[in-house]
C-alpha positions in Angstrom: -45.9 -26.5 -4.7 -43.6 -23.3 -4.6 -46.4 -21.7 -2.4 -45.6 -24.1 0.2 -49.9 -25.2 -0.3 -50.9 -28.6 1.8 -53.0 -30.5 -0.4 -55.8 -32.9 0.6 -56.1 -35.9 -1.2 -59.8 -37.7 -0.5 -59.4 -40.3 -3.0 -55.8 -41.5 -3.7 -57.0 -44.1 -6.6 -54.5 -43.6 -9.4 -57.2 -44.4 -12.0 -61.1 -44.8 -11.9 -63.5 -46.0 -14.3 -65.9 -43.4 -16.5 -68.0 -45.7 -18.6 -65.9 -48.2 -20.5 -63.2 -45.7 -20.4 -60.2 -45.4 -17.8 -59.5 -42.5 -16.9 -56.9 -40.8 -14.5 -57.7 -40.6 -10.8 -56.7 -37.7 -8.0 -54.1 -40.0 -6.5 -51.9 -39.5 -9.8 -52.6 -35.6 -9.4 -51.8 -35.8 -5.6 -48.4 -37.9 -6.0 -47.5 -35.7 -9.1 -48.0 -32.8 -6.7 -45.7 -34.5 -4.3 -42.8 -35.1 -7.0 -42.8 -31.3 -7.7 -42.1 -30.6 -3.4 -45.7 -30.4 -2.3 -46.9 -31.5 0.5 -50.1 -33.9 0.0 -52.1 -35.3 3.7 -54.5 -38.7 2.3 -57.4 -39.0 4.2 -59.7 -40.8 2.0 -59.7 -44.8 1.8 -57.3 -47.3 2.3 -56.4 -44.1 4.9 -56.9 -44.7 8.4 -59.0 -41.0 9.5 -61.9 -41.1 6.8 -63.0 -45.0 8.3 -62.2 -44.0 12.0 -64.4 -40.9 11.0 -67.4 -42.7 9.3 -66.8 -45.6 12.7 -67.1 -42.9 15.0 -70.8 -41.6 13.1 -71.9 -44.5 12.8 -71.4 -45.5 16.5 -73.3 -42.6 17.9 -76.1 -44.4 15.9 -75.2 -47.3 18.0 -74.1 -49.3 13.9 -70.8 -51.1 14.6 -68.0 -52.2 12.4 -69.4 -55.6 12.5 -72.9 -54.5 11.1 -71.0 -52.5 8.0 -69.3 -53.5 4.9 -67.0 -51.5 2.4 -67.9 -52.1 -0.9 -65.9 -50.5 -3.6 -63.9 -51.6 -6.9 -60.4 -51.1 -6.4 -58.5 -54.0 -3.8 -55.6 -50.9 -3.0 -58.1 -48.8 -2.0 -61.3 -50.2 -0.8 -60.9 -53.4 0.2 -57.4 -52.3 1.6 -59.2 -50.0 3.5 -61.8 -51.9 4.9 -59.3 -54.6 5.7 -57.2 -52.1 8.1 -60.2 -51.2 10.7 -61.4 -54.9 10.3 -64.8 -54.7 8.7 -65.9 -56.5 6.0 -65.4 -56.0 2.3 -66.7 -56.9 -1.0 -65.1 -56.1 -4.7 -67.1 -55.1 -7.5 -65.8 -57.3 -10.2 -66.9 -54.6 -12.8 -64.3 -51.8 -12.0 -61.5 -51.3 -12.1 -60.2 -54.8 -12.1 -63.0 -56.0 -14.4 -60.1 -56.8 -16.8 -58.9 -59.4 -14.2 -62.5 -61.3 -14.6 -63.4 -60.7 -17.7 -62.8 -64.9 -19.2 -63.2 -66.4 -15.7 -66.6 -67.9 -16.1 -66.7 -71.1 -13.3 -65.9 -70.4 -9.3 -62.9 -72.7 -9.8 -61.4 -69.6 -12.5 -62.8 -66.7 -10.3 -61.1 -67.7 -7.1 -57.7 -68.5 -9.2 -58.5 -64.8 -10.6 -58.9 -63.1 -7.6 -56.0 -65.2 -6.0 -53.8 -64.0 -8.5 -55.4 -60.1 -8.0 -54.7 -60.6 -4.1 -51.2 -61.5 -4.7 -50.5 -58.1 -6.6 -52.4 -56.4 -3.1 -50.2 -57.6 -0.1 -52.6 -60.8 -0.3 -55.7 -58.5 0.7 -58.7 -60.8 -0.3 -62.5 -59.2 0.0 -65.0 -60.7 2.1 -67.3 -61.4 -0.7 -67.4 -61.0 -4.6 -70.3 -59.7 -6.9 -70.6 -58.9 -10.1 -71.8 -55.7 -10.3 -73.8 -53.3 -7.8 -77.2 -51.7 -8.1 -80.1 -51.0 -6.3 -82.8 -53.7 -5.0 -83.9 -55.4 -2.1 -82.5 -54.2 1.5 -79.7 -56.8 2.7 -80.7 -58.5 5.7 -80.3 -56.9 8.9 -76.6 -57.2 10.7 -77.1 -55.9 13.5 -76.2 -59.1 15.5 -73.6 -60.6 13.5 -70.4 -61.5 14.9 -67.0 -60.9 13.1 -64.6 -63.7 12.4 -61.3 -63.1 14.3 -58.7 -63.1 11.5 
């Protein structure tokens, strides 16, 4: 910071998830880099330039917002995120917030989890709700479907 260096934050999640372990994320770094007088530019997710970026790509391959989906783990960042540019999202429950759904067994205690978890988030709710990712089949194709006006 006394060099008068810009940092570049990609990833401004205060913690993240290595194994069963949490561990700290570069967004602490970034904002303990800011309390000591440095300046720090985000442009990873919930960010506006890394989704208008990734938007703009995916456009010149004629995909549109209402073909993609932001999947990710943390509702500040990801779902936030995907939220802002008005695509759709879906939480992992096993990330970061896995603590969150870890006795809610029936849909009745899942949605009164995740209501709870959207309260802590400016209300921001995902799309959909799995319980963990990993490869299989292809999802079926999106091309055509419309977006709900919100």
């Amino acid at each position: 910071a006394r060099k008068g260096l810009t940092a570049l934050c990609a990833n401004p999640d205060s913690r993240g998830v290595m194994g069963s372990q949490s561990i700290m994320g570069p967004g602490t770094l970034a904002r303990r880099y800011q309390d000591f007088g440095g300046v720090v530019h985000y442009i990873g997710k919930p960010h506006q330039p890394i989704f208008k970026h990734c938007i703009k790509l995916l456009q010149e391959k004629e995909i549109y917002p209402g073909q993609t989906i932001m999947i990710g783990d943390a509702l500040a960042h990801d779902i936030l995120g995907g939220d802002l540019v008005n695509i759709d999202t879906c939480l992992v429950k096993t990330g970061l917030h896995a603590h969150v759904f870890e006795h809610a067994q029936t849909p009745a205690s899942i949605n009164k989890a995740l209501i709870l978890l959207s309260h802590q988030f400016n209300n921001v709710r995902p799309t959909y709700l799995v319980e963990s990712l990993k490869w299989g089949n292809p999802l079926p194709d999106r091309k055509h479907k419309k977006r709900a006006a919100r």
